[in-house]
N, C-alpha and C positions, 0 to 999 in steps of 0.2 A: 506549439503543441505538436505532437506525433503524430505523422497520419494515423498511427492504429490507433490514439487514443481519442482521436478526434472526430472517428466512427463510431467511436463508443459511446461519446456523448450523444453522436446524432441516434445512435440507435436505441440508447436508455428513451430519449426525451419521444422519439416515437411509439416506443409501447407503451409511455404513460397517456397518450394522445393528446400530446401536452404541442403547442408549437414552441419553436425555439426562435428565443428574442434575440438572439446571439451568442457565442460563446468564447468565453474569457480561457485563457492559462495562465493560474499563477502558481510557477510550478514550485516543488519542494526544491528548498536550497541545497545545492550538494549532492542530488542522486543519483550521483553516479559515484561519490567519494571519491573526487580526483581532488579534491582542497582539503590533504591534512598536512599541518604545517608544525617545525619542529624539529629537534632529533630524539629519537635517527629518524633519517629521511626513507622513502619507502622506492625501491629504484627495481626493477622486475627481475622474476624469481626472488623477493623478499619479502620480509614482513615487518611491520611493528605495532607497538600498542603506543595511541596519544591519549591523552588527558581531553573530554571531551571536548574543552575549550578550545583544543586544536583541531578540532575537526567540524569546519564552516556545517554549519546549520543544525547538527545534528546534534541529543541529548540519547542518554543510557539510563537506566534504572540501575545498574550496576554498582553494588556499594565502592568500590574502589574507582568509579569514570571513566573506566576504560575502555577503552573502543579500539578494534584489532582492525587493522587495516594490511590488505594482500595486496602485491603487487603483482604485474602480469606474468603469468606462466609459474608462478612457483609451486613448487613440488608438495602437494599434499599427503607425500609419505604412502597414502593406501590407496590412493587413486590417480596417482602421478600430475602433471605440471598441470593448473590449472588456469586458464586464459580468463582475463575476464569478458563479461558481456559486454562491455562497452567501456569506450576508454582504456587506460592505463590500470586504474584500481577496482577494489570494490573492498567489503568490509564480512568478516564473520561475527553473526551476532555474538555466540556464546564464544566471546573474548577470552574472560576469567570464569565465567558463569554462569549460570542461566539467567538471560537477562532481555532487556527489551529494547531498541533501540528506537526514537518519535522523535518527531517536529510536531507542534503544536502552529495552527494557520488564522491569523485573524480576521481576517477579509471576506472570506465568503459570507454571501448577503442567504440573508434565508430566501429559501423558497428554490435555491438554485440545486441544478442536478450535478454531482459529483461523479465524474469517474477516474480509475485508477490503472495503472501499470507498474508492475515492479516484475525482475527477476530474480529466479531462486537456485539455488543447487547443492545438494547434500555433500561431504565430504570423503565421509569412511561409507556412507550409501545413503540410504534413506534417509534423511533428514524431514521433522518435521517444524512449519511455522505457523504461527497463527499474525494477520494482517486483521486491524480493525481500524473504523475509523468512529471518534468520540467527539459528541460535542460535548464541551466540559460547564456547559449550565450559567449560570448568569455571573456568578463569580470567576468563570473562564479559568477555573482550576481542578485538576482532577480530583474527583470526591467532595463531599457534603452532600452528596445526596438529591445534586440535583443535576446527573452527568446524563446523557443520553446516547447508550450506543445504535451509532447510523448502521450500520455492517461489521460484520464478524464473519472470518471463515480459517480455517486451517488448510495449508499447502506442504504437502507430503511431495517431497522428490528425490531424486535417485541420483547419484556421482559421478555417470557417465557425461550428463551434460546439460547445459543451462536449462530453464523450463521458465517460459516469458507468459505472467498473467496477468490478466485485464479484467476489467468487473462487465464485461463484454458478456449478456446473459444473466447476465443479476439483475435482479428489483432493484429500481431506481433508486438511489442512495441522495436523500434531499436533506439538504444543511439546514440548519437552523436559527442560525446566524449568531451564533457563540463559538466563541474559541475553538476549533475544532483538531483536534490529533490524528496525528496519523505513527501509527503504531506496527512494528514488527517486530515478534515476540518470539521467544527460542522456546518450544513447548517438548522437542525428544530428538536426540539424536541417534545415528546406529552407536557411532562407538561405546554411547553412553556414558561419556564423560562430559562433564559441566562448561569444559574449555575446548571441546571440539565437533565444528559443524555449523549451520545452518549458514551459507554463504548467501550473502544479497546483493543484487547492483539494480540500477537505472531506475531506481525507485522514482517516481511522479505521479500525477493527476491534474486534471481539469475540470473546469466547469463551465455548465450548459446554463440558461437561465431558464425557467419552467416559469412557463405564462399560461392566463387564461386556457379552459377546455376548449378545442376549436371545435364550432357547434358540428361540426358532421362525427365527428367523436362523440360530440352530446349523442345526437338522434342515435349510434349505433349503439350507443351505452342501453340506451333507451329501449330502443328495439331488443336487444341482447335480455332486458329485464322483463321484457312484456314476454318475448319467447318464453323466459324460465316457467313468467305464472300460468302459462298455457299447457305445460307440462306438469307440474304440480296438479294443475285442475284436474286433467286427465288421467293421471295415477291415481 
């Protein structure tokens, strides 16, 4: 686990006043997309698009399975050579299209605290994405109606340069212990075209185990509630 992500957890699991039983990383496979295998190979300043099947852990919503993979420093035309954040590669969602790119994770036990880190960066400028995470319901498939989303937010950034986010200050994000997704989604780009922009890397996550209230949490919960009805009375 990453130190930064590994503060994250500590710091979700403390504003839920939750003590922490330990904490696990089982990260997403592949987030950094340095494992796409195939030709053409992806070798720096290039690019290519694999068939998702060639690219270790990760799936596309993309009617055609494509997944566009950059290689270090290549030249993004409107905003010159772009490095990745880490590693060799990294991937633009909107390959062919506006599309979404997930791993689905089976292992998280419910009740456990989730958090997350991925970076982001626009190409022609602004770029926007949206990052969710799904439990997909007792059938462990998306949809039928019995899917429940843990976290949704949209990341809006700019071309100049990477922007690294973490669920660092979010409400605790707790698994359910179903199948659960993790999703990045090409929701606008600047250029406004369907195959250009929203760049990703270092995608991952962990988890915390969320235990029993530790009773000094209780009593302050407690005391916090009695405060409020003291105030009510009063007004």
């Amino acid at each position: 686990m990453s130190a930064p992500l590994a503060r994250v957890l500590s710091t979700l699991v403390a504003i839920g006043g939750f003590a922490a039983a330990g904490a696990s990383h089982a990260s997403l496979i592949n987030g950094g997309f340095e494992e796409a295998t195939g030709t053409p190979r992806v070798n720096d300043a290039n690019w290519a698009l694999f068939h998702e099947n060639s690219v270790a852990g990760w799936e596309t919503t993309a009617t055609d399975n494509q997944i566009e993979i950059w290689g270090n420093n290549f030249d993004s035309l409107s905003g010159g050579p772009v490095p990745a954040y880490e590693g060799r590669q990294f991937a633009e969602i909107n390959a062919t299209q506006f599309a979404t790119l997930y791993q689905d994770v089976f292992d998280i036990a419910a009740g456990s605290v989730v958090g997350f880190e991925f970076a982001h960066r626009g190409r022609s400028g602004v770029d926007t994405m949206r990052m969710m995470i799904t439990d997909l319901g007792l059938d462990n498939l998306l949809g039928g109606g019995d899917d429940s989303v843990l976290f949704s937010r949209d990341y809006a950034t700019g071309n100049t340069a990477w922007a690294f986010y973490t669920s660092a200050g979010e409400s605790p994000i707790v698994a359910l212990g179903n199948a659960t997704r993790f999703s990045y989604q090409a929701i606008s780009t600047a250029n406004g075209s369907n195959s250009v922009g929203n760049f990703i890397d270092a995608a991952d996550f962990g988890v915390g185990v969320q235990a029993v209230p530790e009773p000094a949490s209780v009593a302050l919960i407690a005391l916090g509630l009695a405060g409020l009805g003291l105030r009510r009375r009063r007004g």
